[in-house]
Every structure is written in structure tokens, then in C-alpha cells.
C-alpha positions in Angstrom: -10.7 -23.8 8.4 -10.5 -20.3 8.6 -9.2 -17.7 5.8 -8.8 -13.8 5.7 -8.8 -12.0 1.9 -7.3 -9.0 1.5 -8.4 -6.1 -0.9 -6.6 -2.9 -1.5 -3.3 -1.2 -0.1 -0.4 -2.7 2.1 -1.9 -1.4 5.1 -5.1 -3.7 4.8 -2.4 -6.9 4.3 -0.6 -5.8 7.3 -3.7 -5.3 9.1 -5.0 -8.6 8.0 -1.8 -10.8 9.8 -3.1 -9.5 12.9 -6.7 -10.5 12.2 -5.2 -14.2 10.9 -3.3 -14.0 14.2 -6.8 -13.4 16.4 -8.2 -16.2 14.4 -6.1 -19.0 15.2 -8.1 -20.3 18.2 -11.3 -19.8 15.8 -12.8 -22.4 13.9 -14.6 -22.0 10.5 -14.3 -18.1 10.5 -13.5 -16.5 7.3 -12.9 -12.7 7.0 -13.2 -10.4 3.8 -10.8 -7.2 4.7 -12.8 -4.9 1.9 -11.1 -1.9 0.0 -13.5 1.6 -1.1 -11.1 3.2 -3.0 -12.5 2.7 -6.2 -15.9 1.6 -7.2 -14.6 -1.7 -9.0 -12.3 -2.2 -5.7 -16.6 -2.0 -3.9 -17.5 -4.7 -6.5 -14.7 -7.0 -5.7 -14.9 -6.9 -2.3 -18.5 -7.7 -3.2 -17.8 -10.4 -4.8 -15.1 -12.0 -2.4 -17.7 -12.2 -0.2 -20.1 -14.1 -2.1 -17.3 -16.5 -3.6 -16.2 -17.4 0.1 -20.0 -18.0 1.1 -19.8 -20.4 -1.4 -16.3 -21.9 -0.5 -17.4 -21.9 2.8 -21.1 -22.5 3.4 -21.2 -23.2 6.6 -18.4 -20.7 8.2 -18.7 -17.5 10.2 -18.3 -14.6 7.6 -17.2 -11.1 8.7 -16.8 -8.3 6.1 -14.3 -5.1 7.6 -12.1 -2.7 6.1 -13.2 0.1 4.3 -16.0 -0.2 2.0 -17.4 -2.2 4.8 -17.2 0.5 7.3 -18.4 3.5 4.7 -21.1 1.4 3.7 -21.9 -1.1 6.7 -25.5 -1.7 6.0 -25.6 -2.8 2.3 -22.5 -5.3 3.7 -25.0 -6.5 6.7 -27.7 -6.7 4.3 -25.5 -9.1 2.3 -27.2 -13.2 2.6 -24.0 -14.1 2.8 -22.3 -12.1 5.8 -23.0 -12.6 9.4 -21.1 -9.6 10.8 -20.1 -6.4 9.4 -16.7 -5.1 12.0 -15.8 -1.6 11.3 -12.2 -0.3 10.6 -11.6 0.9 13.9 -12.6 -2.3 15.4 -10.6 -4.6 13.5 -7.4 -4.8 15.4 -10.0 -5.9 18.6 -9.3 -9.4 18.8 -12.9 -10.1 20.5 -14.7 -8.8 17.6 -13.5 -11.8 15.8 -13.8 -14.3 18.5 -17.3 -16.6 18.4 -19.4 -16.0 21.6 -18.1 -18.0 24.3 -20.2 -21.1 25.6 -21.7 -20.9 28.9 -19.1 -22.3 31.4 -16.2 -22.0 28.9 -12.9 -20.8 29.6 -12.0 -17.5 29.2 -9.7 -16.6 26.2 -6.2 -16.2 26.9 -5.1 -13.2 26.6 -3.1 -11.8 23.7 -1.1 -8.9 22.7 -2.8 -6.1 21.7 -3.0 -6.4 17.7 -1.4 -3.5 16.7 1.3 -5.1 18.3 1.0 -8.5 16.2 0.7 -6.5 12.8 2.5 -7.7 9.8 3.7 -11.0 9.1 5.0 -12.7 12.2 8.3 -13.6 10.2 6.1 -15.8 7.6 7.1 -13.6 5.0 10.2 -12.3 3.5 8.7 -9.0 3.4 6.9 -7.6 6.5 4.8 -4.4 6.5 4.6 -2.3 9.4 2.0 0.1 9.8 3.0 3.4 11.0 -0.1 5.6 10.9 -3.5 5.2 10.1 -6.4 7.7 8.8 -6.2 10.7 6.7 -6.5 14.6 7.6 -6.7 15.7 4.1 -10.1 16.6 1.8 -9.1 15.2 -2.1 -12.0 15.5 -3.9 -12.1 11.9 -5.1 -11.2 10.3 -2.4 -13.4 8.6 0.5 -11.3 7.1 2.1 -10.7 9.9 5.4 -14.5 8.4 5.6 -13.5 4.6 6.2 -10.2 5.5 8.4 -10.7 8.5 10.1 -8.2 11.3 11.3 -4.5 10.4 11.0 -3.5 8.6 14.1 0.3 7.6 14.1 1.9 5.4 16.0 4.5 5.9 18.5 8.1 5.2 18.0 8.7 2.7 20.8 6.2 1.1 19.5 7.2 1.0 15.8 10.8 -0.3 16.8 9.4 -3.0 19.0 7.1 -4.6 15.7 10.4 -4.0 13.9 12.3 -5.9 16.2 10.4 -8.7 16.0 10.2 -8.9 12.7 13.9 -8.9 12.3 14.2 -11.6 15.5 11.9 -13.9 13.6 14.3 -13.6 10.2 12.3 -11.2 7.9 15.1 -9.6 5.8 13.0 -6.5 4.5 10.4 -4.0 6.6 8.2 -1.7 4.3 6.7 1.2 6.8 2.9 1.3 5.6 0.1 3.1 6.4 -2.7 5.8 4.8 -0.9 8.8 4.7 2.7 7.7 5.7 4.0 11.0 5.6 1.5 12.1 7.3 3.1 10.7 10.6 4.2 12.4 13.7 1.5 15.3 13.1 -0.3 14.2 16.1 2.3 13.5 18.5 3.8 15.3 21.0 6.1 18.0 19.3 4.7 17.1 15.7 7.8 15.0 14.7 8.6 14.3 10.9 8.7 10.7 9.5 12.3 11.5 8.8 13.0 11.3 12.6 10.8 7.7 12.7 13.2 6.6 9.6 16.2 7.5 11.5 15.4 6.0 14.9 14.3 2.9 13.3 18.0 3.1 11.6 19.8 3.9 14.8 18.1 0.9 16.7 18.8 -1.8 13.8 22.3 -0.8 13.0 22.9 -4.8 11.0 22.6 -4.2 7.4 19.0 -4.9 6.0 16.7 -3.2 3.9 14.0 -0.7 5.0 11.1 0.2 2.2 8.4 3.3 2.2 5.2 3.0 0.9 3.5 5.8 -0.7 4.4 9.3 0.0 3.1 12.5 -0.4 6.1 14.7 -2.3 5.0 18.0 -0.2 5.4 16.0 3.1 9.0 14.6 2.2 11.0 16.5 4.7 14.9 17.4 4.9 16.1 14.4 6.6 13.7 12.3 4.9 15.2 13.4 1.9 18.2 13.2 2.8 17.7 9.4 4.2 16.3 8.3 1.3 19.3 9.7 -1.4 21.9 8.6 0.7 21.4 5.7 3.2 22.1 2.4 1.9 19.5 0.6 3.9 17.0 2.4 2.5 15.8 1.0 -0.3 16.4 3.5 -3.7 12.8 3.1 -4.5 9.8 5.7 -4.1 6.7 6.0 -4.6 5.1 8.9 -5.0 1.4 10.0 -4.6 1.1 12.1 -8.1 -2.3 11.6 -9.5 -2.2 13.7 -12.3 0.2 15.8 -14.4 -2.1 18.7 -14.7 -2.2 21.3 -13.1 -6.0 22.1 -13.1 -7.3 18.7 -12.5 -4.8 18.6 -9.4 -6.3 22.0 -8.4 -9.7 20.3 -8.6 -8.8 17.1 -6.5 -7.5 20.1 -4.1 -3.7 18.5 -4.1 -1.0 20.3 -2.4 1.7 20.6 -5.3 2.1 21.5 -8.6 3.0 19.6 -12.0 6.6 21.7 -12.2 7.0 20.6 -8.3 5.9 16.5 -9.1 9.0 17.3 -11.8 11.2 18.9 -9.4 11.1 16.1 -6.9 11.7 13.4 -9.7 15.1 14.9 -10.7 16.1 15.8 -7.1 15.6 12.6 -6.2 17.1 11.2 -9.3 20.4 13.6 -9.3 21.2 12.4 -5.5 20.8 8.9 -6.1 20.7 7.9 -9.8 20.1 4.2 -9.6 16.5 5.1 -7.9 13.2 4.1 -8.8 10.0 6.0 -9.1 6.7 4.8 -8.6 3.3 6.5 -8.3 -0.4 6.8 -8.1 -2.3 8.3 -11.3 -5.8 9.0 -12.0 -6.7 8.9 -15.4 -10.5 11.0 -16.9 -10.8 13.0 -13.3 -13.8 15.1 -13.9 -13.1 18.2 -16.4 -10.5 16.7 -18.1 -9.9 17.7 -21.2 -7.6 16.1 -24.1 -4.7 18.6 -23.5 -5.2 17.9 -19.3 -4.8 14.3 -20.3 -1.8 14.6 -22.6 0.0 16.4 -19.7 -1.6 13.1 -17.0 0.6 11.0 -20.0 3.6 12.8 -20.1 4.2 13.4 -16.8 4.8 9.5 -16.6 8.0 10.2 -18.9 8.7 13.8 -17.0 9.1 11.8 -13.5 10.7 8.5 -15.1 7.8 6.6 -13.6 8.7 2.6 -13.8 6.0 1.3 -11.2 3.0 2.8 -11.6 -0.8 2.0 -10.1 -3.3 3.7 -13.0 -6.8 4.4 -11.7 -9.7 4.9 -13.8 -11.9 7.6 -12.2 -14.9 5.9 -10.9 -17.1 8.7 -8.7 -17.7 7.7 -5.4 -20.9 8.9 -4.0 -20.5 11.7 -1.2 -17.0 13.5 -2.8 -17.1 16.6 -4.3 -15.6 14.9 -7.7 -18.2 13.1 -7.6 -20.6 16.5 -8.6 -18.3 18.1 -10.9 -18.9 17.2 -14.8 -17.9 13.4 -15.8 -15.8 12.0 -18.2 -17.9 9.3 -20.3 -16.3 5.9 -18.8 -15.5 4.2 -22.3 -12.9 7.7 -22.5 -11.9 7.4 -18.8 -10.8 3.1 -19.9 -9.6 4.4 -22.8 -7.5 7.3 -21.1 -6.4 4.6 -18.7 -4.9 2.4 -20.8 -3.1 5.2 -22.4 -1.5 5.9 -19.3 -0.6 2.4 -18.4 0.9 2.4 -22.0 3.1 4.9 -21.2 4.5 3.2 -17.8 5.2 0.3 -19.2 7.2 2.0 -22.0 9.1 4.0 -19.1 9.8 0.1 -17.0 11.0 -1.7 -20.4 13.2 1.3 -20.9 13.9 1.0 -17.2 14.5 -2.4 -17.2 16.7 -2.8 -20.0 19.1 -0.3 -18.3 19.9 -3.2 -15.5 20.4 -6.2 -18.0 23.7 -7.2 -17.7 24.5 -5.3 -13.7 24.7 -7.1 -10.2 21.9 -7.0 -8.4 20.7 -7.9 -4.4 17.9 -9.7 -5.0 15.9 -10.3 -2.2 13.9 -14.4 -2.4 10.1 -14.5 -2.1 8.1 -17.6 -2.1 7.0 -17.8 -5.8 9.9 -18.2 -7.6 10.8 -14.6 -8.4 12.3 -11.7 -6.3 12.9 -7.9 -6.1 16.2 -5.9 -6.4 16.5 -2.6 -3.8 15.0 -1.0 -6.8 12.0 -3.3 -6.4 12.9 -4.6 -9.9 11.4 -7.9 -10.4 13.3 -10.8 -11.2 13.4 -14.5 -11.7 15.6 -16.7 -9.3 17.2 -19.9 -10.0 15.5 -22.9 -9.3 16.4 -23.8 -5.4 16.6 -20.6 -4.3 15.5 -20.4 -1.2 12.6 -17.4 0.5 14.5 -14.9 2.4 17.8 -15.4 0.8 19.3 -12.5 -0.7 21.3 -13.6 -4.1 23.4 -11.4 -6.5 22.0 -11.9 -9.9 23.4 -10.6 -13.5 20.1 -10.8 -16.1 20.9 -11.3 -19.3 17.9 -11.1 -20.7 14.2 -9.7 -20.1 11.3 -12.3 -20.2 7.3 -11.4 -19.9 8.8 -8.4 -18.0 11.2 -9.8 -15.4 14.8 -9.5 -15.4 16.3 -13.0 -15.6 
């Protein structure tokens, strides 16, 4: 039996089809796919490892992904793991193959991974990895250290994991990767991911629905704007990489825009297409802060209209400049957190009461719930099937879903 856990962002899950896909010829081989980018995300991957070992005492345990490849020898010095495979390795479909017998057959050869990313139609939703690696210094962050320099991937090679996906029936494709925006900087004639948006558009003409994962606002270029306010196959959902609403502590994580220019973005976006939804990525007791830094990191949650959020408590990661700088006492940085999680999830009732009682796409997982365009979750009628795309009318909001 083999198995492959996944920790941290949709790049890691679309990166981990492509390792279930090298292990399908591999007996008792069980992979942890480990997150760094927060020190409880360090502990769970931790912990995922020693829960399999006992699931699975007598398998072939490899630990990759991030913490595993900023911190390969406390992983290899782990009882429980057998082989630590760093990030850059783990799309090699060899480094999670057993040593072959003497006399055995050669493998057969497959595809190369990158090629097999994502899904291979067993999902409704099917991430596609754009770009990988970071070429940007926050102050908190370590991850540049587990992926390396942005590296995007080609166009022809984007459409063709596209096209499969579509060919095998998936009806939504999310582009994913580190620094999404980031992409095109390092091919020829630096194109922006505006131009990857539209070719992927102009090749898949059918009506469907194409998602972005999280962007940075001060990377959002003309045409990307311009897709996302007004093209109906993209989704009216963004999500934005904010992390705070102050304008010192986003000075000290060295961020590229302002609080006023987080703000300016939220109502452009919101004026072109009014029915959007804004997600983002905020940091709660960064180093420094203050009460009055904090109650902007709150308010900024009602400023932008943020209905999906992902609230981080700071945890230092050793190495980072943050990491130096004067700490918030943890019990404040919880406490902080929860206060900023409280004031998402006052923005998404508000939110979600606006669509009780309007038509809806909603888009069938496997679970019994599904998503509108505005990645608003709802609850299907019984027999619905994955995949299918139903028009619902809530009436009614239950433990947070539209139903």
C-alpha cells in the first residue's frame, strides 16, 4: 500500500499527484510532502511522519518538500524515515523508485513529472503549477530557502497539462505555484502572467472555469487585471498576498506595497466586477507590532472586504531577519490571531448572507459540498454527482455554508 500526505499550499498537492503517479509500480512506499512555512506547519510535518511509521511499520518512508529540504538532517535523523528527497528532486521519478533487483527489468519509462502534475482527472479541481521558487527577501519568510529562484514554466507546456486535464473531464484548473505572479520573469522576453492567462484562454475556447492562486497585488499587470474583471471564465475570486494592514510592519517584512495601495486594489477590483471575492494571506504579532499596528492588521480585513482569509500567527523561523528583530510574546501573537480571524469571519457571514436567495454555478466535489465561481461554499443535494456543475438558490446559511 502506498500513500503520499500533503502539508502546506496547492503547489505541494499538485506536486504530490505526480509523486502518487511515480508510485504506482511501488510497493509499501509512503511519502510525507512537508511544509516550512510556519513552525507549527515543521511540527506537523513532524508528526505526519511519525503517525505513518506507525500506520505503516514496515513501508519505505520518504520525507520531501520544504521543511525537509531546509532542514534535511534533523528529517534523516528521524527513526522513522528512510530517505530525506529534496525539493528539487521530487518531480524525479527514480528518487522514489526502490533499487532495482539484480537482473530486473528496467522501469518503463514515464513522462517527465512535471508533465503528470495535478490530478490526472481524479478530481474536479486540478491544480497546475505554473512556476516554482521565489526571487524575493520577506523577512519572515524561508521559504526562497526550500524552493529556490523562481523558475516558470513554459507556455507550451502549461497548455499541454491543461489540456489533459480538460480531456480527462476536470471542469475547473487553478494555476498554482510560489510566486504565481512572479511568472514569465525568467523567460525569454520577461512575459507577464496576464499573457500565460490569455493563451491558456485562447487555446480552450469551451466555457469552463480557470482559478488563480495567490497573487502578489504589485505584480497584477494590465491585462491581468483586465482578465480577471472581465472574463467570464475566470473565476471572480482573488486572493491576495496582503500580510498586514500596516504600514511599518510591511516596511519591516520588506513588502513591495503599501496599506492605501492593498485598499486601492480591493476597490478596483471590486468596482470592475462587483460580485468578486477577496481572499488573502495575514500575519498577525510580526515582530514590533504595536497595539495601534495591529488594529490597522484588523481593519484592513473590513477595508479590502476580505471573505477567505488564511491568518498566520508569527512563529520566527530561524535564519530570517524577523526572526532577530524584537518578538511579540506568543500568548499576544494567539491572541492577536484570533482577533483577526474574528474579523474574517464577520466579513464572510456578511458576505455570505449577501448570496442567500441568488442563482449560483456550483461546481460538485466529492464530499457532499461544492463552490460557486466565487469559491463560496455550499451544500449539494443528496445525488449530486463530482464534477457536475448545478445552479443552486440557498435559502438559508448552515455551520457556514450556503444551502
Amino acid at each position: 500500500m502506498n500513500e503520499v500526505v500533503t502539508l502546506g499550499c496547492r503547489l505541494n498537492l499538485a506536486e504530490s499527484e505526480a509523486i502518487r503517479a511515480a508510485l504506482a509500480d511501488q510497493p509499501d512506499t509512503v511519502v510525507v510532502n512537508s511544509c516550512a512555512v510556519t513552525a507549527e506547519a515543521v511540527r506537523q510535518s513532524r508528526r505526519a511522519v511519525r503517525r505513518l511509521r506507525r500506520q505503516h511499520p514496515q513501508a519505505r518512508l520518504l520525507v520531501t518538500g520544504c521543511a525537509a529540504t531546509i532542514d534535511p538532517e534533523s528529517f534523516a535523523a528521524m527513526a522513522e524515515v528512510d530517505e530525506v528527497v529534496p525539493n528539487e528532486a521530487k518531480l524525479q521519478v527514480e528518487r522514489f523508485m526502490r533499487p532495482r533487483a539484480v537482473g530486473a527489468p528496467e522501469a518503463s519509462a514515464l513522462p517527465p513529472a512535471r508533465e503528470r502534475n495535478a490530478g490526472q482527472g481524479r478530481h474536479t479541481r486540478a491544480f497546475v503549477p505554473v512556476q516554482t521558487g521565489c526571487d524575493h527577501a520577506c523577512t519572515f519568510c524561508v521559504i526562497p530557502w526550500g524552493r529556490g529562484a523562481s523558475v516558470s514554466t513554459p507556455v507550451a507546456e502549461v497548455l499541454r497539462a491543461v489540456e489533459r486535464h480538460l480531456d480527462a473531464g476536470t471542469r475547473e484548473i487553478v494555476l498554482t505555484g510560489v510566486d504565481v505572479t512572479g511568472w514569465g520573469a525568467d523567460l525569454p522576453g520577461t512575459p507577464r502572467l496576464g499573457a500565460l492567462v490569455s493563451a491558456i484562454l485562447a487555446a480552450f475556447p469551451a466555457p469552463g472555469r480557470l482559478r488563480l492562486s495567490s497573487l502578489d497585488g504589485v505584480e497584477i499587470d494590465d491585462e491581468l487585471f483586465a482578465l480577471i474583471t472581465q472574463e467570464a471564465r475566470v473565476m471572480p475570486h482573488v486572493h491576495l498576498s496582503l500580510q498586514s494592514g500596516d504600514d511599518m510592519v510591511l516596511k519591516r517584512m520588506k513588502r513591495r506595497h503599501s496599506r492605501a495601495e492593498a485598499v486601492s486594489l480591493s476597490e478596483r477590483l471590486r468596482a470592475a466586477r462587483p460580485d468578486i471575492a477577496i481572499g488573502a494571506d495575514l500575519i498577525a504579532g510580526f515582530p514590533t507590532e504595536t497595539a495601534a499596528m495591529h488594529a490597522n492588521n484588523v481593519a484592513l480585513v473590513h477595508d479590502c472586504a476580505v471573505v477567505h482569509g488564511h491568518v498566520f500567527p508569527y512563529s520566527p523561523r530561524p535564519g530570517t531577519p524577523a526572526a532577530r528583530m524584537p518578538q511579540v510574546p506568543p500568548p499576544l501573537v494567539r491572541e492577536r490571531a484570533a482577533e483577526v480571524r474574528a474579523a474574517v469571519s464577520a466579513e464572510r457571514i456578511r458576505w455570505l448572507e449577501t448570496l442567500v436567495g441568488k442563482p449560483r454555478a456550483v461546481l460538485a466535489e466529492r464530499d457532499g459540498t461544492g463552490h460557486s465561481p466565487e469559491f463560496a461554499p455550499y451544500r449539494l443535494p443528496a445525488g449530486t454527482d463530482p464534477g457536475e456543475v448545478v445552479t443552486l438558490t440557498p435559502t438559508r446559511i448552515i455551520e457556514g455554508m450556503l444551502a
